[in-house]
C-alpha positions in Angstrom: 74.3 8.3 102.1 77.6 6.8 102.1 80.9 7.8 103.5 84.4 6.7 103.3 87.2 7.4 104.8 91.2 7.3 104.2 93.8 8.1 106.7 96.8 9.0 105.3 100.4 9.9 107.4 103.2 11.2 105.4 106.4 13.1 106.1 107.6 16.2 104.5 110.6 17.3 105.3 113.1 19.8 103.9 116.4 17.9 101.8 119.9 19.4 102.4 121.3 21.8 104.6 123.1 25.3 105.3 121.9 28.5 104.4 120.9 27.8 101.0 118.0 25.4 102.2 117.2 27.6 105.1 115.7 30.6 102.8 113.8 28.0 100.6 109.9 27.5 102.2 108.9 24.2 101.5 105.1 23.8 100.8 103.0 20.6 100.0 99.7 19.6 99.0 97.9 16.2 97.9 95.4 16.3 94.8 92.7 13.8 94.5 91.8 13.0 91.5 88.9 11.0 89.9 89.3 8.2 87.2 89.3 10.8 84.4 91.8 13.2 85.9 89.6 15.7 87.2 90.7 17.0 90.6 88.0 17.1 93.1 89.7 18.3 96.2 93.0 19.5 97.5 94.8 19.5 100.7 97.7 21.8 102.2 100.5 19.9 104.2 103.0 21.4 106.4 106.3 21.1 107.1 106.8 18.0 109.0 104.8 15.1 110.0 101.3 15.2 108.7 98.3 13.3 109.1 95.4 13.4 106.7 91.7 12.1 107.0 90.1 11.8 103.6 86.2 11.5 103.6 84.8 10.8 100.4 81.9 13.4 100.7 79.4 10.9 98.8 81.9 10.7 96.1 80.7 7.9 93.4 82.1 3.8 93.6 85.6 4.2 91.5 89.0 4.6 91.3 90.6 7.6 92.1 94.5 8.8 92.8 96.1 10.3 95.2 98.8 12.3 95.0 101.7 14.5 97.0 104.0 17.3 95.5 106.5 19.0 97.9 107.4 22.4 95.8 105.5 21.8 93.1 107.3 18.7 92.1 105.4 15.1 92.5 106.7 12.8 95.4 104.0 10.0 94.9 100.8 8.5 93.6 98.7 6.1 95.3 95.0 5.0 94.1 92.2 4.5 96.3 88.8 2.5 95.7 85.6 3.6 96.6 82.9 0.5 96.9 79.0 0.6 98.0 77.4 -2.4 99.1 
């Protein structure tokens, strides 16, 4: 049984200001993603700073992709390998 895991810190915060940006809720996630594209897991973020702990959950050796939206749009993609010995 194997297990990995990724610790990942990342910021979101709201842009602008006044009372325009004050009625808009900002929401966040990041999608992992396997080599073929298929999501296999999702995480919420809040408003803020956030830390997330990634554990593979057995997941096979591979490449996979990270990524975080704020709002729905994408912010950033990162990839992650996953190695057995």
């Amino acid at each position: 049984m194997y297990s990995t895991q990724l610790t990942h810190k990342c910021h979101l915060n709201r842009g602008g200001s006044g009372a325009r940006s004050i009625l808009h809720l900002l929401t966040g996630e990041i999608t992992v993603n396997d080599m073929y594209g298929k999501t296999i897991a999702n995480y919420k973020l809040l408003e803020g700073e956030n830390t997330l702990e990634i554990i593979n959950n057995n997941w096979a050796p591979g490449i996979y992709t990270y990524a975080m939206f704020a709002n729905g749009k994408l912010i950033e993609v990162k990839k992650m390998v996953i190695t057995h010995n």
